[in-house]
C-alpha positions in Angstrom: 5.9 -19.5 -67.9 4.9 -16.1 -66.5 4.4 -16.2 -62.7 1.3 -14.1 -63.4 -0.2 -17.2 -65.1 -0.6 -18.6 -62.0 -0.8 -16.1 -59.5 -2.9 -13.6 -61.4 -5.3 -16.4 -60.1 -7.9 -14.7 -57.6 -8.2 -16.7 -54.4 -9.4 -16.1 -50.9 -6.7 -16.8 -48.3 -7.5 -17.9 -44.9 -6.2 -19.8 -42.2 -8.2 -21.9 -40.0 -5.6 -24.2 -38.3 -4.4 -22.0 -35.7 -3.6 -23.0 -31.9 -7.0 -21.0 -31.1 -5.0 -19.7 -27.9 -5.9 -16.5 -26.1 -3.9 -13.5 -26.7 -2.6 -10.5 -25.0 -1.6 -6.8 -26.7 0.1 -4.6 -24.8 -0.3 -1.0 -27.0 0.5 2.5 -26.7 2.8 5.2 -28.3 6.5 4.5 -28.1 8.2 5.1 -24.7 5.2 5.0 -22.8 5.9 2.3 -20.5 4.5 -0.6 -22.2 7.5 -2.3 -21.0 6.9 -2.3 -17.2 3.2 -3.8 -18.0 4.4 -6.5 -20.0 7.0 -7.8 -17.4 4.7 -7.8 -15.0 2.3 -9.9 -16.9 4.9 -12.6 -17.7 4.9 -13.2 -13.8 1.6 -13.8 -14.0 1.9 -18.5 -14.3 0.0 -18.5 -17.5 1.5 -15.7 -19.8 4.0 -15.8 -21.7 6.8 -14.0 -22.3 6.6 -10.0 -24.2 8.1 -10.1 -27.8 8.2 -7.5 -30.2 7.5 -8.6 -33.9 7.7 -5.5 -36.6 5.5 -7.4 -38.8 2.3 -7.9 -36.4 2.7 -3.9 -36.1 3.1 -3.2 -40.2 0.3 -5.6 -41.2 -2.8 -3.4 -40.3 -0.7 -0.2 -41.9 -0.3 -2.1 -44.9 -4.1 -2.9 -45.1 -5.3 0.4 -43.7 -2.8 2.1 -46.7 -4.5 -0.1 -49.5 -1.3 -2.2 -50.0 -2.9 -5.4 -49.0 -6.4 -7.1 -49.2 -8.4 -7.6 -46.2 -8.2 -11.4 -46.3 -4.5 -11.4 -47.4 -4.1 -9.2 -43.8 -6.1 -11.5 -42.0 -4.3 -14.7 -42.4 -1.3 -13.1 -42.3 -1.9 -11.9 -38.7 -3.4 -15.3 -37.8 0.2 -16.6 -39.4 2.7 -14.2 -37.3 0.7 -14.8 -34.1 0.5 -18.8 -34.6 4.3 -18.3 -35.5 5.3 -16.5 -32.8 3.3 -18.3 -30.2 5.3 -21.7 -31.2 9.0 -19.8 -31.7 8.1 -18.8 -27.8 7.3 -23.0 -26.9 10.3 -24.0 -28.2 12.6 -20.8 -27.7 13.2 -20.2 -31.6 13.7 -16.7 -32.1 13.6 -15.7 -29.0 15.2 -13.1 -27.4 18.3 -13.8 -24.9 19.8 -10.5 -24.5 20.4 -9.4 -21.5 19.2 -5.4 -21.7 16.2 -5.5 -23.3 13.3 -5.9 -21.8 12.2 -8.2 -24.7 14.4 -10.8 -23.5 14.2 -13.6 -21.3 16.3 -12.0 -18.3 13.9 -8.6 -17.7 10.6 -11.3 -17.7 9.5 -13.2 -15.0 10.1 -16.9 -15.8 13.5 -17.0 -17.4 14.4 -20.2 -16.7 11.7 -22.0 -18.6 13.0 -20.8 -22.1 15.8 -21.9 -21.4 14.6 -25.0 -20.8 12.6 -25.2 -23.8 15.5 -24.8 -26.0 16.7 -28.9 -24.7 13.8 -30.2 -25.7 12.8 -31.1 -29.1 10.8 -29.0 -32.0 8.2 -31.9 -33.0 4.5 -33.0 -32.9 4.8 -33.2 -29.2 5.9 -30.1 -28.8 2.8 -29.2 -30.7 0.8 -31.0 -28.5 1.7 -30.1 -25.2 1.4 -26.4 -26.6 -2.2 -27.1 -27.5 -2.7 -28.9 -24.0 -1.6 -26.2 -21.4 -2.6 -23.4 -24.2 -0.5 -20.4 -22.4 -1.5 -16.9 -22.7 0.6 -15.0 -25.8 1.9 -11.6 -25.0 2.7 -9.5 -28.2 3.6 -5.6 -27.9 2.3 -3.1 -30.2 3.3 0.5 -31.4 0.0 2.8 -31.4 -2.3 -0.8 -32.4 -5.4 1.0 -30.6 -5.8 3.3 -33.9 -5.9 -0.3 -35.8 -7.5 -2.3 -33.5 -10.3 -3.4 -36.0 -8.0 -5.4 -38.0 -6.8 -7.0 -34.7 -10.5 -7.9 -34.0 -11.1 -9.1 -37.0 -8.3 -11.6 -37.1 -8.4 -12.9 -34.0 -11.7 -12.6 -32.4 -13.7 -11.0 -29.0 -12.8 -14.3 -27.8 -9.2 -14.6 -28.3 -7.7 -10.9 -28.1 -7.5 -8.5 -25.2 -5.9 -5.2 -25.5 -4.1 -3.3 -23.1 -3.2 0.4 -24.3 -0.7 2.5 -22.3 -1.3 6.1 -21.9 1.5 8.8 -20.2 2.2 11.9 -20.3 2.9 13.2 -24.1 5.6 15.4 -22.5 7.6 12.5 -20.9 7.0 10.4 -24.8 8.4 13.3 -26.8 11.1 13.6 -24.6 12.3 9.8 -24.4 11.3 9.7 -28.2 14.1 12.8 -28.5 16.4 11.3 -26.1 16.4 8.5 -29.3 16.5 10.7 -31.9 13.3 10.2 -33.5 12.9 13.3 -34.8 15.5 12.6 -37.6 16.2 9.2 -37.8 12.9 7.5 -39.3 13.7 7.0 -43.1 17.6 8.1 -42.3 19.0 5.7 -40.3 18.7 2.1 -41.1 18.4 0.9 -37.7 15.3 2.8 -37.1 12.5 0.8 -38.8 9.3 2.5 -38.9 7.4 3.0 -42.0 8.0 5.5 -44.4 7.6 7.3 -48.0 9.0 10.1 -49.9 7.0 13.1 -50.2 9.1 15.4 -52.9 12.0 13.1 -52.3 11.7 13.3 -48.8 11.3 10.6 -46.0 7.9 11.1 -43.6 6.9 8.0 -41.1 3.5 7.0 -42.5 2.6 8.6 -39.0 2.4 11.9 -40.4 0.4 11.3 -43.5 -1.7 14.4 -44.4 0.4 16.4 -42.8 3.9 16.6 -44.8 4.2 20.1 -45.7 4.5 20.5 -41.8 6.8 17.5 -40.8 9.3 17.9 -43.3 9.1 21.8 -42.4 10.1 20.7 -38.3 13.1 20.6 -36.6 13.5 17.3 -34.8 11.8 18.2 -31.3 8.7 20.0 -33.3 8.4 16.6 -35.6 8.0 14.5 -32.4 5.0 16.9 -31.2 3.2 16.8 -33.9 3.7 12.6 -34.0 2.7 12.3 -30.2 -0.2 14.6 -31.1 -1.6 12.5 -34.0 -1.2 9.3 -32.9 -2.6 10.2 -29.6 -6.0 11.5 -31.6 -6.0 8.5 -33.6 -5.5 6.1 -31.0 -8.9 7.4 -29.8 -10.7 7.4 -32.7 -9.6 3.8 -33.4 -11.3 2.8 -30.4 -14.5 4.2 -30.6 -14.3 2.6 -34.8 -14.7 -0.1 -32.3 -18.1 -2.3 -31.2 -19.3 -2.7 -27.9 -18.2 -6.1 -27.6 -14.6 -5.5 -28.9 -14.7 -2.1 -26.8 -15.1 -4.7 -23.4 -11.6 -5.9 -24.7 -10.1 -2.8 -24.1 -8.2 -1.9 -21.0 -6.5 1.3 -20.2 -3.4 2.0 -18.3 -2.4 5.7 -17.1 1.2 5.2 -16.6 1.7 8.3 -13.9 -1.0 6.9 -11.7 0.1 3.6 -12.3 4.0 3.9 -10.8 3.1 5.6 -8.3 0.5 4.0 -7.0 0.0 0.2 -8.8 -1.8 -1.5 -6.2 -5.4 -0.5 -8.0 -4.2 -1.4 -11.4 -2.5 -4.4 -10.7 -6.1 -5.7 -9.8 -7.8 -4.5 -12.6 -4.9 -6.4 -14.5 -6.1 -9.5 -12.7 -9.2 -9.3 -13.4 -9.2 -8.4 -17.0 -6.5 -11.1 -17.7 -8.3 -13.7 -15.8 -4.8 -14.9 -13.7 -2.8 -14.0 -10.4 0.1 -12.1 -10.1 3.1 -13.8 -8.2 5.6 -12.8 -5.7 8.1 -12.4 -9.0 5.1 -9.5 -9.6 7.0 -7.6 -6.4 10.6 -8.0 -7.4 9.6 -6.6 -10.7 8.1 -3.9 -9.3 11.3 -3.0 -7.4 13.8 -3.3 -9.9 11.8 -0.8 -11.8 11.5 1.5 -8.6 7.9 1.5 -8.4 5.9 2.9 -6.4 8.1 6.3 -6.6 6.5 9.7 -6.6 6.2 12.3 -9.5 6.0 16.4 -9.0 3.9 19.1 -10.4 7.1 21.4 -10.6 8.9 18.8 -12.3 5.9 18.5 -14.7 6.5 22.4 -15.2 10.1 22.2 -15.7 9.9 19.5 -19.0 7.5 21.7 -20.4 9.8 24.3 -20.1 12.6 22.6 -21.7 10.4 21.5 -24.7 8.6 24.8 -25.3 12.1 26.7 -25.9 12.8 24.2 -28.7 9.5 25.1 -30.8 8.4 28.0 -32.7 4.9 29.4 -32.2 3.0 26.8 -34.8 3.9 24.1 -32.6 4.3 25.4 -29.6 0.5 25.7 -29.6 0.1 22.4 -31.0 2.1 21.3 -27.8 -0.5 23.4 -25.8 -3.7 21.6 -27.0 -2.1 18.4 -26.8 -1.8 18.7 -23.0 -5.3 19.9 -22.9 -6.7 17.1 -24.3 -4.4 14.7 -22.6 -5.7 16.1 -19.2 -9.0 15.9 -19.7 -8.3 12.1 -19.5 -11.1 11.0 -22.3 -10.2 7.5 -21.7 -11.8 8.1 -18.3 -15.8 7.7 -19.9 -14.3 4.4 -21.4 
């Protein structure tokens, strides 16, 4: 028997037995703080824990890229998510490392995963899940510029999103600090989506534009990245409805460490919970409030603009442009 005979088969998939429980997205580019805003929301009684699943991120692409159908996509989200939400009840693939800040010692309520991982993995596990229904944190990489798919999944009634923007000077640095420039496709620790393009590797983030990546040097391939994931991110959310649009929150991450009062408010209200005092000692052990400079603005500028040649040098230049005109201001 061929294994075409049977799934050559057209069906529909779809999943309909999910816990139904709200969920939380906490989006932006990579190294643009997403961290501090999802450790402060697992201090908040209700939410859960941040995790970091690859898949949740590489399931729009795939769709998005034509690799998978629309309802194939959709109930595989609704399956990660459902997943996910009950690995986090009973502490099953969940993260106990002590450095990153996906792990249970940077959040808020430690000590309740590792509770959870004494008590048993059965249908009352299930049903005390679906009886105190806690809010599921997931982070995403740039999930604004695929938000649809998210919406489409889950639901206006389910899914809030929280996007993350800083400074595109401070996420090419960090992102060069990690070597981004040159590891995607290279190094097998570094796990983002790629293809060849005349036998090279380019991160599905430069698509139409591979002439130019493979042409950078590393610091000039993390420009034009921030660049055009920052315009997409944009454009994703005005692909966006009204309604899904009001499930959109945005975060400027220099206003908010140095002055988080305002936005910790906004939090609370768009979440719909309190934050706790384990909200203040977060906010210390990440040294915020602290205070940025305009000269030390000008100095990282500096130091990137003496690593690029004049093509993306003036990319750079328009990227800050657009970045301080703060379009997310009219959302």
């Amino acid at each position: 028997m061929k294994l075409g005979e049977d799934y050559g088969f057209k069906v529909q998939l779809t999943r309909h037995n999910t816990f139904n429980n709200k969920i939380v997205i906490i989006d932006g580019q990579g190294r643009s703080g997403k961290n501090l805003i999802g450790v402060l929301l697992s201090s908040m009684n209700k939410v859960e824990k941040m995790r970091l699943d690859s898949q949740i991120d590489y399931i729009p692409r795939y769709y998005f890229l034509g690799k998978m159908s629309e309802d194939a996509a959709v109930a595989a989200l609704k399956t990660e998510f459902d997943e996910k939400y009950y690995y986090n009840w009973i502490s099953r693939d969940v993260n106990f490392r002590f450095s990153d800040y996906t792990g249970v010692y940077k959040q808020a309520n430690r000590s309740k995963y590792l509770k959870r991982m004494f008590l048993p993995a059965d249908e009352k596990a299930s049903l005390r899940l679906q009886k105190e229904l806690p809010i599921f944190q997931e982070m995403t990489h740039d999930g604004l510029h695929v938000a649809k798919l998210y919406f489409k999944a889950l639901g206006i009634n389910r899914l809030k999103m929280i996007h993350v923007f800083r400074d595109p000077i401070e996420n090419i640095l960090e992102q060069n600090k990690r070597g981004f420039g040159s590891r995607i496709g290279n190094d097998p620790r570094e796990l983002q989506l790629s293809y060849l393009y005349k036998g090279e590797p380019v991160p599905i983030i430069a698509l139409g534009h591979e002439e130019t990546y493979i042409s950078a040097e590393p610091l000039e391939r993390l420009v034009l990245m921030v660049d055009l994931m920052f315009r997409r991110n944009l454009e994703g959310y005005s692909d966006l409805s009204l309604d899904e649009r009001k499930n959109i929150l945005y975060i400027d991450f220099e206003e908010f460490i140095q002055s988080p009062m305002k936005d910790l408010l906004r939090l609370e209200d768009f979440i719909g919970e309190k934050f706790t005092k384990k909200s203040r000692r977060i906010l210390r052990r990440e040294n915020c409030p602290r205070k940025l400079t305009a000269r030390r603005r000008v100095e990282r500028i500096q130091e990137i603009e003496c690593g690029l040649r004049p093509q993306y040098r003036e990319r750079f230049r328009r990227l800050l442009v657009d970045y301080d005109a703060h379009p997310w201001l009219d959302w």
